[in-house]
C-alpha positions as CSV (number, residue, x, y, z in Angstrom):
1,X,-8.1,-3.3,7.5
2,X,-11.8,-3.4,7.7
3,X,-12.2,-0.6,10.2
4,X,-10.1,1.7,7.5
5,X,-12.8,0.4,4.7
6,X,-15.0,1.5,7.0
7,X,-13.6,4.9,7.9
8,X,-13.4,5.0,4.2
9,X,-17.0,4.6,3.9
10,X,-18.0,7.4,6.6
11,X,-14.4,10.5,5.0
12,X,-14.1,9.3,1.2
13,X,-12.5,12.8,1.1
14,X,-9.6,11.8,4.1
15,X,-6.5,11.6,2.4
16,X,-5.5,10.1,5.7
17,X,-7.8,7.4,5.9
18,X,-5.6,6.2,2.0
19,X,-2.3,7.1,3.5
20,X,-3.1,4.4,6.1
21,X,-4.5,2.0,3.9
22,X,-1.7,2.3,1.5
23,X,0.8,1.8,4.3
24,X,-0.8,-1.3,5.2
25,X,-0.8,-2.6,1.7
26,X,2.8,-1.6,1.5
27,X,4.1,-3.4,4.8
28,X,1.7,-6.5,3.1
29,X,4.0,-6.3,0.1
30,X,0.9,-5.3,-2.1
31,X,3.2,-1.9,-3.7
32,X,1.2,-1.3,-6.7
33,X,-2.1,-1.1,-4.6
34,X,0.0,1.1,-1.9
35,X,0.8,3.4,-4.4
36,X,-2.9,4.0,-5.9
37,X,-4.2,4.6,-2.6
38,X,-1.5,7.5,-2.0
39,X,-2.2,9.1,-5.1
40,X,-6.2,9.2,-4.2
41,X,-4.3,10.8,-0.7
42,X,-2.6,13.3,-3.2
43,X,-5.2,14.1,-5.3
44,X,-6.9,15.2,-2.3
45,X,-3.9,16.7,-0.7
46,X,-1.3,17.3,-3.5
47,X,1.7,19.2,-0.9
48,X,1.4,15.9,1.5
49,X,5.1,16.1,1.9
50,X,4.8,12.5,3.9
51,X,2.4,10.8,1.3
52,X,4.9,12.1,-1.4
53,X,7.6,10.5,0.5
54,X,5.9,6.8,1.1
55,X,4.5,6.8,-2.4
56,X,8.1,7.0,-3.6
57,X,9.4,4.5,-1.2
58,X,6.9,1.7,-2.5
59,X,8.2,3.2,-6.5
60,X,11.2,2.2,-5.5
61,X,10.2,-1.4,-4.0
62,X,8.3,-2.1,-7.4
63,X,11.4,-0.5,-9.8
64,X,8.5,1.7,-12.1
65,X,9.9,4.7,-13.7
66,X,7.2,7.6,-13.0
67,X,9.7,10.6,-14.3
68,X,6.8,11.1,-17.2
69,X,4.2,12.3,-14.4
């Protein structure tokens, strides 16, 4: 994941460069981190219809409730 870190590093405003880190932490089975790194990908793009859709699929995997959001 390093050269994601480091694309990180040179687009902190790339809301893909989280969707693909969070993808990675989700096939790693790390769903909480998953999850933060596609909400930094929605707060920079909020109508990500795909980020939406894997951010709900790791909710699922970790059974949280977010209908309060």
């Amino acid at each position: 994941m390093s050269s994601l870190e480091n694309a990180l590093k040179l687009k902190p405003n790339d809301q893909w460069v989280y969707s693909n880190i969070g993808a990675i932490l989700y096939e790693q089975g790390k769903n909480e981190d998953a999850v933060v790194n596609y909400l930094w990908a929605l707060e920079i793009d909020p109508e990500n219809a795909e980020v939406m859709s894997n951010m709900g699929v790791a909710l699922v995997k970790i059974n949280l409730d977010y209908s309060g959001l």
